[in-house]
N, C-alpha and C positions, 0 to 999 in steps of 0.2 A: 456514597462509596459504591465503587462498583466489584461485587465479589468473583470469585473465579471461578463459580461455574456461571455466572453471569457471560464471563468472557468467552469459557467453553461454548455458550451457547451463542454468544456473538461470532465466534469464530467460522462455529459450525454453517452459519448463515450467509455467511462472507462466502465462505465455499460454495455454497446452493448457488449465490450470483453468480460467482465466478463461470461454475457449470452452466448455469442458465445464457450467460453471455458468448459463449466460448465461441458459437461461429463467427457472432459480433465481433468480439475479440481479432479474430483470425482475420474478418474480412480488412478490418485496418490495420493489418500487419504487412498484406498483400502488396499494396502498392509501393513498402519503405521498409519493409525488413524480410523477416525470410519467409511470412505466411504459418507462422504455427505458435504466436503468444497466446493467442485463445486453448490452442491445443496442449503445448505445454501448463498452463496454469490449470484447465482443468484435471491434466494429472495431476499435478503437484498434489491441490488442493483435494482430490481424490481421497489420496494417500493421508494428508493430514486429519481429515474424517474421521479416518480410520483410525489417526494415533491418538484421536481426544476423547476416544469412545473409553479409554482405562485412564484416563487423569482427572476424574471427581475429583479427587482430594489432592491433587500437586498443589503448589503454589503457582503465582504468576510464573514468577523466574522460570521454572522448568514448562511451564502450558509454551509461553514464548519460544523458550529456545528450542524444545523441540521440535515447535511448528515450523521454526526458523532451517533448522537442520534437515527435516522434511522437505522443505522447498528447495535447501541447496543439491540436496540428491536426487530430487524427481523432475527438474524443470529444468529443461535445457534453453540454452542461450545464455545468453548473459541477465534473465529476467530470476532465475533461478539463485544465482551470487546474491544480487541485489535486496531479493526480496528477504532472502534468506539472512543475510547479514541486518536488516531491520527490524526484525523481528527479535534475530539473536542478541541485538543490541537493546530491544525495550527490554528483554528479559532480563540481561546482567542487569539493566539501570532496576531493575522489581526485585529481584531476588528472592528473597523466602518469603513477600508479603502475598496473604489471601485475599488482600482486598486494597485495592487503589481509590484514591481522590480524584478529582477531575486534576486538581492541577498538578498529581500526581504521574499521572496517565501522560497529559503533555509535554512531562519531564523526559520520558521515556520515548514517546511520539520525537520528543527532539534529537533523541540519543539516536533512535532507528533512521531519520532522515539524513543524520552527519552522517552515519554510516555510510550509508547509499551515497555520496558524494564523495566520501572517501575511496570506497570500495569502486566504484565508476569514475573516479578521478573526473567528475564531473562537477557542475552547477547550474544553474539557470537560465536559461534563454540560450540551452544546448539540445531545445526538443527530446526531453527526456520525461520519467515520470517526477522528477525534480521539479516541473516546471507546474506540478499540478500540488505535490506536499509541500515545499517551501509556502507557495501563498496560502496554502490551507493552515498550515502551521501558523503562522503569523497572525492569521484571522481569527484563529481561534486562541491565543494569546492574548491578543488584543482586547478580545470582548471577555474573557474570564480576569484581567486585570480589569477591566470596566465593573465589574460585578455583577454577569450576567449567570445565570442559572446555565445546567449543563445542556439540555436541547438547545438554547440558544449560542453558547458558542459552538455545538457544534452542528448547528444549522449555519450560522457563518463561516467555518471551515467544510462545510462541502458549497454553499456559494462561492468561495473563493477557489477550489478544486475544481470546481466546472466551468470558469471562467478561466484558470490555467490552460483548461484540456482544450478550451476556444483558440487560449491566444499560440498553442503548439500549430494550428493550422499557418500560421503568420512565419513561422521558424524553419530556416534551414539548420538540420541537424549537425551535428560535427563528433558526433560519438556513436561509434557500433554502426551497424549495417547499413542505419538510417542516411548515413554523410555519405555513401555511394551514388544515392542518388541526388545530392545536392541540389539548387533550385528544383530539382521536377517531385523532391517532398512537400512544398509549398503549398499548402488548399489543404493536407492531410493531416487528420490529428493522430498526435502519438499512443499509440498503445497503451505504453507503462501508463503514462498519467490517465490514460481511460482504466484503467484494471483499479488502479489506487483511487478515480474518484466512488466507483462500483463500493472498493473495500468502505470508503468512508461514510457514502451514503446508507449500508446496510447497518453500520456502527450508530449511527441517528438514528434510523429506522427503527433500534429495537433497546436502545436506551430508555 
């Protein structure tokens, strides 16, 4: 089971990367969007720091949503909806519980991904971060219905994540900034799905 300040604490880490990435971020924003997902996330994630520093004792439900809500107000573009509707989505799926199961968590995991397709009216093999959490999801599905202990599915859901963020170099975009530049996106990989493989590797990391 994983409790919530387990999560507080994984949160808070996810944000460290994010911060730590941000020029990285930025510099693959450059060539396909507007130059500032690195910048924006590291606000966001800034700000959510700050909100998890008085929720020892919340439940999931509200760690989620509020970080969810955070992100929709501090992150500009369209990375700020998306991420923020994910999060707000694992939260409704958690609700008052203080503590998740593994295959509880990728009940939620699934809820925040429909989101983000709903909310972007998007799917996969549309060069988005879609194209890095769907096959993470899936992989990590796959190997916890196999009856794998939880580092190991979720070392197969960031193999599959980083093999997403590969095959976005292959994709011409067709959603948000990125489909301006049509063919000359090609060779580049997408942000969203680098920021979400970041998130999931540090969620391994410290499981």
């Amino acid at each position: 089971m994983i409790s919530n300040t387990e999560v507080i604490d994984i949160l808070n880490k996810i944000g460290d990367k994010i911060i730590e990435e941000k020029d990285f971020l930025t510099e693959l924003d450059r060539p396909i969007g507007d130059n500032d997902h690195g910048i924006n996330m590291a606000k966001g994630f800034t700000e959510v720091k700050k909100k998890l520093e008085g929720m020892a004792d919340a439940d999931l439900g509200t760690i989620f949503k509020n970080t969810g809500m955070t992100l929709v107000s501090t992150v500009g573009g369209s990375s700020g909806p998306l991420y923020g509707t994910a999060f707000m989505k694992m939260g409704m799926t958690l609700g008052a519980k203080k503590e998740m199961s593994l295959e509880e968590f990728l009940g939620a995991l699934q809820a925040g991904v429909e989101g983000v397709g709903q909310r972007g009216r998007s799917t996969t093999e549309e060069k988005t971060m879609l194209d890095a959490m769907v096959p993470a999801l899936n992989a990590m599905k796959e190997a916890c219905a196999a009856g794998q202990e939880a580092g190991s599915v979720l070392a197969a859901g960031v193999q599959a994540a980083r093999a997403g963020v590969e095959h976005t170099k292959e994709l011409i975009a067709t959603k948000g900034r990125a489909s301006y530049v049509g063919e000359r996106g090609i060779g580049h990989q997408d942000p969203g799905a680098t920021s979400f493989t970041f998130m999931l590797e540090t969620a391994a990391a410290n499981l």
